[in-house]
C-alpha positions, 0 to 999 in steps of 0.5 A, a space after each residue: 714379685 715383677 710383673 715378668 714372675 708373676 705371668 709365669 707363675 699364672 701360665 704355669 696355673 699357679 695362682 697370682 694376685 699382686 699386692 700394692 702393685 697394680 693388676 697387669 695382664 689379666 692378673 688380680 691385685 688388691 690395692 689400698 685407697 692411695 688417693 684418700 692415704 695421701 689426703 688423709 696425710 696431707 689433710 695431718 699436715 695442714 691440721 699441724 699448721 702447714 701451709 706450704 707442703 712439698 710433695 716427692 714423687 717418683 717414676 710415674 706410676 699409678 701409686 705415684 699418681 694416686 698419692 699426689 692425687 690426694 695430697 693436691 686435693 687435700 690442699 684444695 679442699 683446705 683452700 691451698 695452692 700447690 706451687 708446682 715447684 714444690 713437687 721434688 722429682 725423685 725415687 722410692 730410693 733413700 739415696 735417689 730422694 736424698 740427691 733430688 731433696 739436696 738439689 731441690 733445697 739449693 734451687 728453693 733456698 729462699 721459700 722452702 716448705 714448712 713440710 714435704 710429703 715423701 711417696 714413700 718411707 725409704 724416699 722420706 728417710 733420704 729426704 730427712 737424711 739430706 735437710 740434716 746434711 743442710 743443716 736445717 732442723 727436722 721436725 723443728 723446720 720442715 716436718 716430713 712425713 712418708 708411706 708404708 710403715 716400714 721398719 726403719 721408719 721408727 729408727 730413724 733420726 727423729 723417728 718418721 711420722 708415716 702412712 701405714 700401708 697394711 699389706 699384711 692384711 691386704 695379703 
């Protein structure tokens, strides 16, 4: 439902409330805790030993903003520092995050991470999709890890370590 369908359906006097988007306009949301998921999932990471933790992102947005929020404060309550070269600007997107993940790895090819946080699963799937293409082993070399807990995620190859975000239950 966008921002646009969901007014009209209020000025209509239909009832709307947004899920796991932010409240605009007057009209209601319910949001899960992105800060304290995004922690909690790079507080996963450093516990399996990463030091070097990338983060993908995407258009700025509140969730984005979040996410990358609790990763940062995660790293700094572990005593770590975020390299701002390892933020990978990319998209919600599979292709989107496959493209920024391929060129981020051509750019860092001398210090890459031992893990990268995807905002997403569908951003994750492309990020796993673009280290397979340049050969390097997942979860062998770099683990990845994304958000949601969308179906694809347990098909993919290996099977994504994800954020289970319950929009059911939010619903």
């Amino acid at each position: 439902l966008t921002d646009n369908f969901a007014m009209a359906y209020q000025q209509m006097g239909i009832p709307v409330v947004l899920v796991d988007k932010p409240a605009v306009a007057g009209i209601s949301s319910v949001m899960p805790d992105n800060v304290r998921a995004a922690a909690c999932a790079a507080r996963h990471l450093i516990e399996l030993g990463h030091r070097r933790i990338a983060f993908l992102g995407a258009r700025p947005d509140p969730v984005v903003e979040a996410r990358f929020s609790g990763f940062k404060s995660a790293l700094r309550r572990a005593g770590l520092e975020f390299d701002p070269q390892d933020y990978i600007h990319g998209s919600y997107s599979t292709h989107g995050a496959f493209d920024a993940t391929r060129a981020y790895l051509k750019q860092r090819r001398k210090r890459l991470p031992t893990a990268i946080l995807a905002v997403n699963d569908e951003a994750a799937i492309g990020v796993i999709r673009a280290l397979q293409a340049s050969r390097i082993s997942v979860p062998g070399r770099i683990s990845v890890m994304g958000f949601d807990d969308i179906a694809p995620a347990a098909g993919s190859n290996p099977p994504l370590t994800t954020v289970r975000i319950p929009r059911r239950d939010m619903g």
